[in-house]
N, CA and C atoms as an extended XYZ file, in Angstrom:
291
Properties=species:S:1:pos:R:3:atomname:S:1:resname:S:1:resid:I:1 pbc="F F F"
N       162.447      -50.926     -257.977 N   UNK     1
C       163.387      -49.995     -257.399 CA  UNK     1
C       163.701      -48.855     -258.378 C   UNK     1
N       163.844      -48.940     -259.825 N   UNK     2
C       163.771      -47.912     -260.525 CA  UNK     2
C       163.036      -47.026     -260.698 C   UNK     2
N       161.422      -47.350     -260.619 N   UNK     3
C       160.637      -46.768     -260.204 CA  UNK     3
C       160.215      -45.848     -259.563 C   UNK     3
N       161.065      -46.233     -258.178 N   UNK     4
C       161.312      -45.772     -256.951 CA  UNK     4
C       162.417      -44.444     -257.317 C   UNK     4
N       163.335      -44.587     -257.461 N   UNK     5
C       164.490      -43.983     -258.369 CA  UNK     5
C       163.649      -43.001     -259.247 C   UNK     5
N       162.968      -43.054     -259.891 N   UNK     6
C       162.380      -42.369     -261.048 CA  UNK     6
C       161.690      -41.338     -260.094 C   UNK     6
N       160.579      -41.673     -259.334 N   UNK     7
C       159.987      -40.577     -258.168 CA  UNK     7
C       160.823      -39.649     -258.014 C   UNK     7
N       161.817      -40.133     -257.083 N   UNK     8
C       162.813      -39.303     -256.817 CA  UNK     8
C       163.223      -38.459     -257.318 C   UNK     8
N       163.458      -38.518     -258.689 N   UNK     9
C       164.048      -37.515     -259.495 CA  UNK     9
C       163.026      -36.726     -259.938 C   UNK     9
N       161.554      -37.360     -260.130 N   UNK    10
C       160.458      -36.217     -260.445 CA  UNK    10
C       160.145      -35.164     -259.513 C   UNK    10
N       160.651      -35.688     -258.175 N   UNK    11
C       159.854      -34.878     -256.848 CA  UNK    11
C       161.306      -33.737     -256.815 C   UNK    11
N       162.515      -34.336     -257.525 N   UNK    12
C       163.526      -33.625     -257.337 CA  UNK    12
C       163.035      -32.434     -258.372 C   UNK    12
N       162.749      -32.893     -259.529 N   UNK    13
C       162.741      -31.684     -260.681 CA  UNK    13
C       161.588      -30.578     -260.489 C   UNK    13
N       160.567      -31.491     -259.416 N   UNK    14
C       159.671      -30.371     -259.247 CA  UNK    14
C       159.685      -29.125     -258.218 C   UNK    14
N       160.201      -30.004     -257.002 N   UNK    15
C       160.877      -28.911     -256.083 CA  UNK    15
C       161.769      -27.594     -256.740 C   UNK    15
N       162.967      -28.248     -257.159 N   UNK    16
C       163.565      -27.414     -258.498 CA  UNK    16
C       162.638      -26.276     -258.919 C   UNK    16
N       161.918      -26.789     -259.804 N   UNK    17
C       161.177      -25.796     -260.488 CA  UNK    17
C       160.034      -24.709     -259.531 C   UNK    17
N       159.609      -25.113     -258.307 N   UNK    18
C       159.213      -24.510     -257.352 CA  UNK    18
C       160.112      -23.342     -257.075 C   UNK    18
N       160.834      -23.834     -256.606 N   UNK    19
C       162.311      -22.648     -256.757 CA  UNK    19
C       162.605      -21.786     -257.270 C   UNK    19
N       163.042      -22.139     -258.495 N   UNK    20
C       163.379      -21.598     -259.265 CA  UNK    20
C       161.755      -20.462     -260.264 C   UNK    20
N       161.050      -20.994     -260.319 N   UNK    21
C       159.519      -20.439     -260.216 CA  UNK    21
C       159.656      -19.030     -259.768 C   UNK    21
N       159.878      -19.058     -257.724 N   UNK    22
C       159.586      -17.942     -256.847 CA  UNK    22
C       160.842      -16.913     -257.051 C   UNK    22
N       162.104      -17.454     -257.385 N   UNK    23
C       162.880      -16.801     -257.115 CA  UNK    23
C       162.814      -15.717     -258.787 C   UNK    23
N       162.616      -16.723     -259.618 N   UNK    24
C       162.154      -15.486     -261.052 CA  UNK    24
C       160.952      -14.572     -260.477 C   UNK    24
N       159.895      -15.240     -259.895 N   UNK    25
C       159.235      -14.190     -259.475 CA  UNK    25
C       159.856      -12.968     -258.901 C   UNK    25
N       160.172      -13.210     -257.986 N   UNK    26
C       160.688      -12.354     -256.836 CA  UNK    26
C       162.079      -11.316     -257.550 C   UNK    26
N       162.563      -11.760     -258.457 N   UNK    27
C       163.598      -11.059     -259.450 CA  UNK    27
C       162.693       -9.980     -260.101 C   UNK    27
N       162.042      -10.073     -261.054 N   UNK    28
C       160.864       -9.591     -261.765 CA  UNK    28
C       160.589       -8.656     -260.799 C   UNK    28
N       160.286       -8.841     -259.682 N   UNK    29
C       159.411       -7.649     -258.773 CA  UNK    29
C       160.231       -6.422     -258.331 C   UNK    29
N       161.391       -7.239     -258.059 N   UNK    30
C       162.656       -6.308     -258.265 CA  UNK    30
C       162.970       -5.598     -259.502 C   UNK    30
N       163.010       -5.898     -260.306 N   UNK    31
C       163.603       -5.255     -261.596 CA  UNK    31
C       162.552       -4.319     -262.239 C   UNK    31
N       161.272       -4.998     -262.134 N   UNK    32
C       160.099       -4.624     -262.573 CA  UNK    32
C       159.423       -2.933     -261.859 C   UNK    32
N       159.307       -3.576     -260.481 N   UNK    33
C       158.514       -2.323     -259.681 CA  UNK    33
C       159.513       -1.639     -258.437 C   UNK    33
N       161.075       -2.930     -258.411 N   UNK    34
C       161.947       -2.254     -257.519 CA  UNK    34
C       161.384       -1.871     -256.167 C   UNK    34
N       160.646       -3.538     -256.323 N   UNK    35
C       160.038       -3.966     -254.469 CA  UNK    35
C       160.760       -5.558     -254.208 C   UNK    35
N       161.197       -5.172     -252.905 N   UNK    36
C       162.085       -6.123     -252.529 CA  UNK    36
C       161.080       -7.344     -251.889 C   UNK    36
N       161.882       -8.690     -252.322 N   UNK    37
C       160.684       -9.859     -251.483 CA  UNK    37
C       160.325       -9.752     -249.971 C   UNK    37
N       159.433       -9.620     -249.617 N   UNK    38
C       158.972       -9.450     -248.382 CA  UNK    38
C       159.310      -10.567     -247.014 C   UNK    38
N       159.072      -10.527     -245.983 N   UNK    39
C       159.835      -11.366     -245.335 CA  UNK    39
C       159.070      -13.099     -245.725 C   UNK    39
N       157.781      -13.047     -245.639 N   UNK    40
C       156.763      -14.248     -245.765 CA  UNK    40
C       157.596      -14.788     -247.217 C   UNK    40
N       157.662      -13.757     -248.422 N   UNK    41
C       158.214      -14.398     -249.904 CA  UNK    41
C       159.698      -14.846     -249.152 C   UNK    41
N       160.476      -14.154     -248.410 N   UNK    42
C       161.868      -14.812     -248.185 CA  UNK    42
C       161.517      -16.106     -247.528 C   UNK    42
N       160.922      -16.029     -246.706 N   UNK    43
C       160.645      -17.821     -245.691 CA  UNK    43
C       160.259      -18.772     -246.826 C   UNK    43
N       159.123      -18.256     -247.619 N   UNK    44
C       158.937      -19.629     -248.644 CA  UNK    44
C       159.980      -19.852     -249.203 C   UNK    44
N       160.801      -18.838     -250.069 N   UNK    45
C       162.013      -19.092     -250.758 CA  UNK    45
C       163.047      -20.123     -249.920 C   UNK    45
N       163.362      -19.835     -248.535 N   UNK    46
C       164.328      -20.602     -247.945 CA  UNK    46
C       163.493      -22.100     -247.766 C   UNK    46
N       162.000      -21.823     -247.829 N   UNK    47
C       161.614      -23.529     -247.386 CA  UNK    47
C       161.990      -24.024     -248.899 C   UNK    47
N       161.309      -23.825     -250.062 N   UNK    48
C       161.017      -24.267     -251.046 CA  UNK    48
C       162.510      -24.682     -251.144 C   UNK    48
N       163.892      -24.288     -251.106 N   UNK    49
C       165.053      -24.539     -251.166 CA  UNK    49
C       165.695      -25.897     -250.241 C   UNK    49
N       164.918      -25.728     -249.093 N   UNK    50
C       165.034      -26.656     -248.326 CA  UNK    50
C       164.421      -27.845     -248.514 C   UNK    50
N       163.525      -27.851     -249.404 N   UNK    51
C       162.524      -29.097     -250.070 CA  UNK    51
C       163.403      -29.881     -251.531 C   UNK    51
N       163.897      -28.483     -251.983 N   UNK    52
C       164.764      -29.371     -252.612 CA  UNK    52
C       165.815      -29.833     -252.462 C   UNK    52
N       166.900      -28.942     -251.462 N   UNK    53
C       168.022      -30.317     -250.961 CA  UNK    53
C       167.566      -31.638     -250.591 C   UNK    53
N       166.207      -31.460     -250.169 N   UNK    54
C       165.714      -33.136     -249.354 CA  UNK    54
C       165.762      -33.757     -250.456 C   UNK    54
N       165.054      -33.458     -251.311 N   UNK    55
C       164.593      -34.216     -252.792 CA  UNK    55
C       166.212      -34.976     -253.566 C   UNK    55
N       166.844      -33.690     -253.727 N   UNK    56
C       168.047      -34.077     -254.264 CA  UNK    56
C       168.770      -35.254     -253.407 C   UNK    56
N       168.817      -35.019     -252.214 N   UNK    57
C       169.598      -35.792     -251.210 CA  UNK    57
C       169.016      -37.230     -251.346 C   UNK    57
N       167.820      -37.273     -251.742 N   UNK    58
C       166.506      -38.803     -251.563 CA  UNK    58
C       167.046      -39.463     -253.342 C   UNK    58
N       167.077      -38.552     -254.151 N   UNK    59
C       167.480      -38.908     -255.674 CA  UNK    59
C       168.759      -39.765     -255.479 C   UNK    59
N       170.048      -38.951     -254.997 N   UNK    60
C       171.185      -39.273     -254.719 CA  UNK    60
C       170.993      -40.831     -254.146 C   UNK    60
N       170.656      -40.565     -252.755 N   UNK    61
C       170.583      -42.302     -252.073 CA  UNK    61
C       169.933      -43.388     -252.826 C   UNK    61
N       168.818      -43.013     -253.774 N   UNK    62
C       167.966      -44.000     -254.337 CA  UNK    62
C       169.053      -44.360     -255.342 C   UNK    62
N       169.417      -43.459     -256.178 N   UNK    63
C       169.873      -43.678     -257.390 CA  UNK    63
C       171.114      -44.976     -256.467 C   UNK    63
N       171.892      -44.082     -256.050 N   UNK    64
C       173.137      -45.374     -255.401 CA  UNK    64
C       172.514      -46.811     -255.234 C   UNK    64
N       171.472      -46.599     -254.606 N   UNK    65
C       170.999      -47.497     -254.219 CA  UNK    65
C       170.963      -48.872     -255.043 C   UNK    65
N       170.240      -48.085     -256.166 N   UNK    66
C       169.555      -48.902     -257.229 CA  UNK    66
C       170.682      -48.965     -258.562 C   UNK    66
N       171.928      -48.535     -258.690 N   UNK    67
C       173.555      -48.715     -258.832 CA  UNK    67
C       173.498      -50.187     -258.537 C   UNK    67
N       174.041      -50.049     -256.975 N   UNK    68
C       174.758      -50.732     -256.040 CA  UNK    68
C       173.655      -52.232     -256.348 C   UNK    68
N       172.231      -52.584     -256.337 N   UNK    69
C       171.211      -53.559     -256.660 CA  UNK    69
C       170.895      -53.851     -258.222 C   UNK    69
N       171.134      -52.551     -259.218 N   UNK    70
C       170.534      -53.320     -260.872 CA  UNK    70
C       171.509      -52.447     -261.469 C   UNK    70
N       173.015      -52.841     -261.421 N   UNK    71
C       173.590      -51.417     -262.858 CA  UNK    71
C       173.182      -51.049     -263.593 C   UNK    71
N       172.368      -52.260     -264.478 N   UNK    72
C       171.830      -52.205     -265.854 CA  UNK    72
C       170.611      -51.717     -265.826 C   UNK    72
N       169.791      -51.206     -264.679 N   UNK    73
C       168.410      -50.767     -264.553 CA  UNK    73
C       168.944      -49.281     -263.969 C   UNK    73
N       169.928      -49.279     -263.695 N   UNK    74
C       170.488      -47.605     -263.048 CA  UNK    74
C       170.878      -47.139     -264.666 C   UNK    74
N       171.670      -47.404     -265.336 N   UNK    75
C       172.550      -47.058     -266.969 CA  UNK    75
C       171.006      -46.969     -267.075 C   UNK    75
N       170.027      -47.809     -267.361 N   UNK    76
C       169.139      -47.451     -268.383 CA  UNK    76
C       167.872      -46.082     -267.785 C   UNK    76
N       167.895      -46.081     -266.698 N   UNK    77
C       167.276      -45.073     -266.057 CA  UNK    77
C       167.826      -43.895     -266.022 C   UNK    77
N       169.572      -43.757     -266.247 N   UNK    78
C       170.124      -42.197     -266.520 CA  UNK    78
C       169.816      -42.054     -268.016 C   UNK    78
N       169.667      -43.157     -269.091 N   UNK    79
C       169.694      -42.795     -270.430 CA  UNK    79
C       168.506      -41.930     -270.163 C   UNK    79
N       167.243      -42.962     -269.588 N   UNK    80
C       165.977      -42.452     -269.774 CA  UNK    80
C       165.879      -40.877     -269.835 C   UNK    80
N       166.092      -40.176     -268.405 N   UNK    81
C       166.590      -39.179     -267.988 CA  UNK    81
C       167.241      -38.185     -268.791 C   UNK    81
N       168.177      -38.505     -269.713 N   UNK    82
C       168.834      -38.029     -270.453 CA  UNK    82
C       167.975      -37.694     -271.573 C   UNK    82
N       167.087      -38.466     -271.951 N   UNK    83
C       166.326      -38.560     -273.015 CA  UNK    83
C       165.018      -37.282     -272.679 C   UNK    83
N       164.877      -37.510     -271.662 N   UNK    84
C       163.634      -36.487     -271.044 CA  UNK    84
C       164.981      -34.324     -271.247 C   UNK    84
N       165.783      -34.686     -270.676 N   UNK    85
C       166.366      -33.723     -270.573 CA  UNK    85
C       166.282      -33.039     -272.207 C   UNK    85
N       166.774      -34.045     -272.763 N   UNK    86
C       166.977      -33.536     -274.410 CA  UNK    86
C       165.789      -32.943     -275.017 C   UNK    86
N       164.748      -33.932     -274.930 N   UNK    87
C       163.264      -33.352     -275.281 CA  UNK    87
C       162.772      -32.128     -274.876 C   UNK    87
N       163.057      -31.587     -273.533 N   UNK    88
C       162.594      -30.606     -272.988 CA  UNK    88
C       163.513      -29.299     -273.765 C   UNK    88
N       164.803      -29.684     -273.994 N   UNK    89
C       165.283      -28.591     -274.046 CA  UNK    89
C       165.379      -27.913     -275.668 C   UNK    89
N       164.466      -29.043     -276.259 N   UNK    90
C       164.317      -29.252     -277.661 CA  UNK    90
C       163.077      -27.821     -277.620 C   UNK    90
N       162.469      -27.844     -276.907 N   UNK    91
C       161.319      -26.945     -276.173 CA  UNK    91
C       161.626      -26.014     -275.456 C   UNK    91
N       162.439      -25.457     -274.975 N   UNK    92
C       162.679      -24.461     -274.478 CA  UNK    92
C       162.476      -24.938     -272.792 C   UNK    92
N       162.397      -26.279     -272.567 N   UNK    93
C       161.637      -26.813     -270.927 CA  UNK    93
C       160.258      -26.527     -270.826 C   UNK    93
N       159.439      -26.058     -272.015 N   UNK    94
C       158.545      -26.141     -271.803 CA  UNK    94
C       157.429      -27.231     -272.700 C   UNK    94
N       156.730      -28.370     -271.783 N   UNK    95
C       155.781      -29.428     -272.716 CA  UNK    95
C       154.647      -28.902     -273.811 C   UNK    95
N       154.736      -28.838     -274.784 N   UNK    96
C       153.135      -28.527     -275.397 CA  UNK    96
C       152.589      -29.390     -275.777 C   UNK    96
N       151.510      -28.546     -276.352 N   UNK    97
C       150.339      -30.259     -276.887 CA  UNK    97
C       150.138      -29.676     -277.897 C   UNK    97
């Protein structure tokens, strides 16, 4: 079930970053060439947004979930989490090799 839990939060962070991705794009194009997102860039923007409330909403229930069934496997799965957060930001959010 943590496992399960763990997905969740990856499919959450990636949606996220989908997002957040188009919408820097779409800023940039503005600021840059002072062309506004087109209607097709606005629809992805509202789906890609809409992919991630799902995600978030699926994180939320799992995580409770798996609370409410292993505390001690939920505590150790936010440390985990926590631990990933720190690393990344040790990096700027970005992984190298």
């Amino acid at each position: 079930m943590a496992l399960d839990t763990l997905r969740c939060f990856n499919s959450m962070e990636t949606t996220k970053r989908r997002h957040i991705d188009l919408l820097t794009l779409l800023d940039s194009k503005k600021k840059r060439f002072n062309l506004d997102p087109t209607g097709d860039e606005k629809l992805l923007l509202e789906a890609l947004l809409r992919d991630h409330d799902g995600e978030v909403a699926a994180f939320a229930s799992a995580s409770a979930a798996l609370k409410a069934r292993d505390a001690a496997a939920h505590a150790a799965l936010f440390v985990y989490i926590g631990k990933l957060a720190g690393a990344l930001a040790e990096t700027g959010g970005k992984v190298e090799h």
